[in-house]
C-alpha positions as CSV (number, residue, x, y, z in Angstrom):
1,X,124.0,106.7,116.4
2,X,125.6,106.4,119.9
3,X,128.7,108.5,119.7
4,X,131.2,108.2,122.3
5,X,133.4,110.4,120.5
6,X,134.8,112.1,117.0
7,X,134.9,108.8,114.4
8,X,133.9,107.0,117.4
9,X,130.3,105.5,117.4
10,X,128.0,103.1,117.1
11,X,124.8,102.8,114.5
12,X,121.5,101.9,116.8
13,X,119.2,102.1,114.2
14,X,118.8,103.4,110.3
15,X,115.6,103.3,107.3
16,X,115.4,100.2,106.1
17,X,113.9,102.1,103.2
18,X,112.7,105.7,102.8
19,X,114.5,108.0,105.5
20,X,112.3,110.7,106.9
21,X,113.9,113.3,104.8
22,X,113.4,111.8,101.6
23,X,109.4,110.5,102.7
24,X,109.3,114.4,103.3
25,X,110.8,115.5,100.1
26,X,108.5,112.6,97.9
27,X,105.7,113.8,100.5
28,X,105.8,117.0,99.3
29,X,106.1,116.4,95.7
30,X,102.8,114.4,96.1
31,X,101.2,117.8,97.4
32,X,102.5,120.0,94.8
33,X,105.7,121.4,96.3
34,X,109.1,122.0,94.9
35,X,112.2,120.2,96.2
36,X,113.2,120.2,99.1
37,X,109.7,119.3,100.5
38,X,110.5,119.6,104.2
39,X,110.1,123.9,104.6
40,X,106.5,123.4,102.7
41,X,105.6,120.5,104.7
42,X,106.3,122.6,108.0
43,X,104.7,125.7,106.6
44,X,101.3,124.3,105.4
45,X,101.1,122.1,108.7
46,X,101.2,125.6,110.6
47,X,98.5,126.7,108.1
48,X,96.3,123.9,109.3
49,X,92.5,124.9,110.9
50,X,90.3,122.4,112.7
51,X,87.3,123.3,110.8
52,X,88.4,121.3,108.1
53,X,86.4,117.9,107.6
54,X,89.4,116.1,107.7
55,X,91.1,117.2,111.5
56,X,91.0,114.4,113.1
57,X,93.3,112.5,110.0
58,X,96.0,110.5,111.7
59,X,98.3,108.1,109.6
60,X,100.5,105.6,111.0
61,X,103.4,105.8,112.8
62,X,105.5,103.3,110.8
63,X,107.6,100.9,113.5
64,X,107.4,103.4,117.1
65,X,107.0,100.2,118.8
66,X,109.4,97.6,117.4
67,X,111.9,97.0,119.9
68,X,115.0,98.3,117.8
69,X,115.9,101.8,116.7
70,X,115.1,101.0,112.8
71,X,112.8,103.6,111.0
72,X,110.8,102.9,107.9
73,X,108.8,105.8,106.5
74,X,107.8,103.7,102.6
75,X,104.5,102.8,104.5
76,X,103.8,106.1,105.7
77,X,104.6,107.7,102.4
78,X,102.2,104.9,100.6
79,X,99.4,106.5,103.2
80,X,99.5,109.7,102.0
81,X,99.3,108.2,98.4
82,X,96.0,106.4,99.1
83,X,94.5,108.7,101.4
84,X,95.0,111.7,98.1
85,X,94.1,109.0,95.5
86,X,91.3,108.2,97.7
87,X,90.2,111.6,99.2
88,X,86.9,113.4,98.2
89,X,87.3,114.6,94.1
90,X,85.7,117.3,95.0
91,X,88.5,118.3,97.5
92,X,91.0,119.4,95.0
93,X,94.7,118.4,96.6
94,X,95.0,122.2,97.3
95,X,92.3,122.2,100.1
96,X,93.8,119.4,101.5
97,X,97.5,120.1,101.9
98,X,97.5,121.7,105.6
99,X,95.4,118.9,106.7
100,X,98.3,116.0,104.8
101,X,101.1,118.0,105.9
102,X,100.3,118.7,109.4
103,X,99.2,114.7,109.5
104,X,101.8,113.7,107.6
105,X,104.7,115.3,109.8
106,X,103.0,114.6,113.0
107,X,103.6,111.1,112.5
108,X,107.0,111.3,111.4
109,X,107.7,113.1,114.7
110,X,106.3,110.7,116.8
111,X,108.1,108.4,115.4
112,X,111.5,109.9,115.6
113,X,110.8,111.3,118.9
114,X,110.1,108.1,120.3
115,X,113.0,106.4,119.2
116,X,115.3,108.9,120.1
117,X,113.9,109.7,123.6
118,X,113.8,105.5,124.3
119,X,117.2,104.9,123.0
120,X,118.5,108.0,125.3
121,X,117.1,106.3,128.1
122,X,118.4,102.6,127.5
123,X,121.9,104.1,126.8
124,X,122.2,106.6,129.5
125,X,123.5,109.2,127.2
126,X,125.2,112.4,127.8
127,X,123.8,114.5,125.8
128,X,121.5,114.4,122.7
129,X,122.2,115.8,119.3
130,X,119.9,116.2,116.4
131,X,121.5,116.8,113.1
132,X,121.0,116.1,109.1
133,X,118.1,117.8,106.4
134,X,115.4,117.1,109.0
135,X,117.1,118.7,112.0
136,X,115.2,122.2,110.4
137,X,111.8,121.0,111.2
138,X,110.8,123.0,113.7
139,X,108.1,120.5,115.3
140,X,110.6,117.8,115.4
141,X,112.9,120.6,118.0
142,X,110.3,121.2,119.9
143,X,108.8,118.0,120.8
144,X,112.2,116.2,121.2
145,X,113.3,119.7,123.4
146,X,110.0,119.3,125.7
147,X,110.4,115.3,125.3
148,X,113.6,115.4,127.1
149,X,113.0,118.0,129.3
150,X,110.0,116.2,130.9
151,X,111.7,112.6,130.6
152,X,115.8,112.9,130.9
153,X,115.9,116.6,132.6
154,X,119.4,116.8,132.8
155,X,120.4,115.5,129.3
156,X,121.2,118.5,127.6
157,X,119.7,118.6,123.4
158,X,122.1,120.0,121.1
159,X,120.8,121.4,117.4
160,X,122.3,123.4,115.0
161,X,120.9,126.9,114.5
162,X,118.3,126.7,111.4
163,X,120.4,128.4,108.8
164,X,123.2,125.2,109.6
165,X,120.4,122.3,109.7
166,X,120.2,120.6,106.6
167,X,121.8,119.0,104.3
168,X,124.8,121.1,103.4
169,X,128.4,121.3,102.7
170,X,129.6,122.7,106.2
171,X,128.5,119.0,107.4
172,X,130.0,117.0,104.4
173,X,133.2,119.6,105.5
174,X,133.1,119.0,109.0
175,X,133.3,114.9,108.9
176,X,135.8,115.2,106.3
177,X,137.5,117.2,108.2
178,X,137.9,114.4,111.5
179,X,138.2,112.0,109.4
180,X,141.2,113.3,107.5
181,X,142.6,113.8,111.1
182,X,141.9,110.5,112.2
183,X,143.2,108.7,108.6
184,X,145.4,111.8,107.0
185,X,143.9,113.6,103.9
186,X,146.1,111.0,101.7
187,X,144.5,107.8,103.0
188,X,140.9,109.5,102.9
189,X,138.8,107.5,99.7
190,X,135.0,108.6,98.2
191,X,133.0,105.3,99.0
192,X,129.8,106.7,97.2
């Protein structure tokens, strides 16, 4: 979203199916993890040793060239699907969950850090600010921090501190609480 101020903005892009949070949450279902999948996803990535038969795994990187701002991580997800359906039965899905995860996130990165860092530049924006359930992942910081440092210097990247990123109730809180100001709490409706 390009925001020009509080209620005021304007939706560049959005999933035209699976957001990255929820790939990552079905994701890591598909490798054995408890909800919310993103905190195992990150953790068995880090885990991950080049030894393994498998390094060199790459999945797609679902729409990082089409020329709007839309994501779409079904695809991706369907990957991962095939690729443990597929694997080795003698690999079971526990010696392969660094190798998926750390594949598996790396594309969703690219993917979101390449939007983001192309849309900054078309838009000439102020400053960039990442935000929602995926705004933890601690990849997804870095690369978009050292992205825009190398590429848009004096843009300034804005994130919450990790125990505020995610989907919580301080955010829900905080957007009710401009738009109540903008509307009054009496005109404010659920539109679930």
């Amino acid at each position: 979203a390009l925001v020009s101020g509080h209620g005021r903005f304007r939706i560049l892009g959005q999933t035209l199916d699976d957001a990255a949070g929820e790939a990552v949450d079905k994701v890591g279902r598909m490798l054995g993890f408890r909800y919310p999948g993103g905190p195992a996803i990150s953790t068995a990535a880090e885990t991950f040793h080049f030894s393994n038969k498998h390094s060199q795994l790459k999945f797609p990187r679902p729409m990082i060239n089409s020329k709007d701002y839309n994501f779409s991580f079904s695809g991706l997800k369907t990957a991962v699907l095939y690729f443990i359906r597929d694997s080795d039965k003698t690999n079971p899905i526990q010696k392969l969950q660094s190798v998926i995860a750390r594949a598996f996130q790396n594309a969703v990165v690219d993917v979101l850090v390449a939007k983001t860092i192309r849309a900054a530049q078309e838009f000439g924006v102020k400053t960039v600010t990442l935000g929602g359930g995926v705004a933890a992942n601690k990849l997804l910081r870095q690369r978009l921090a050292n992205e825009l440092t190398q590429k848009l210097p004096r843009v300034p990247f804005i994130t919450p501190e990790l125990s505020m990123a995610g989907d919580n109730a301080l955010m829900i809180a905080v957007a009710a609480y401009f738009c109540g100001k903008t509307k009054g709490l009496d005109n404010v409706q659920a539109d679930a």
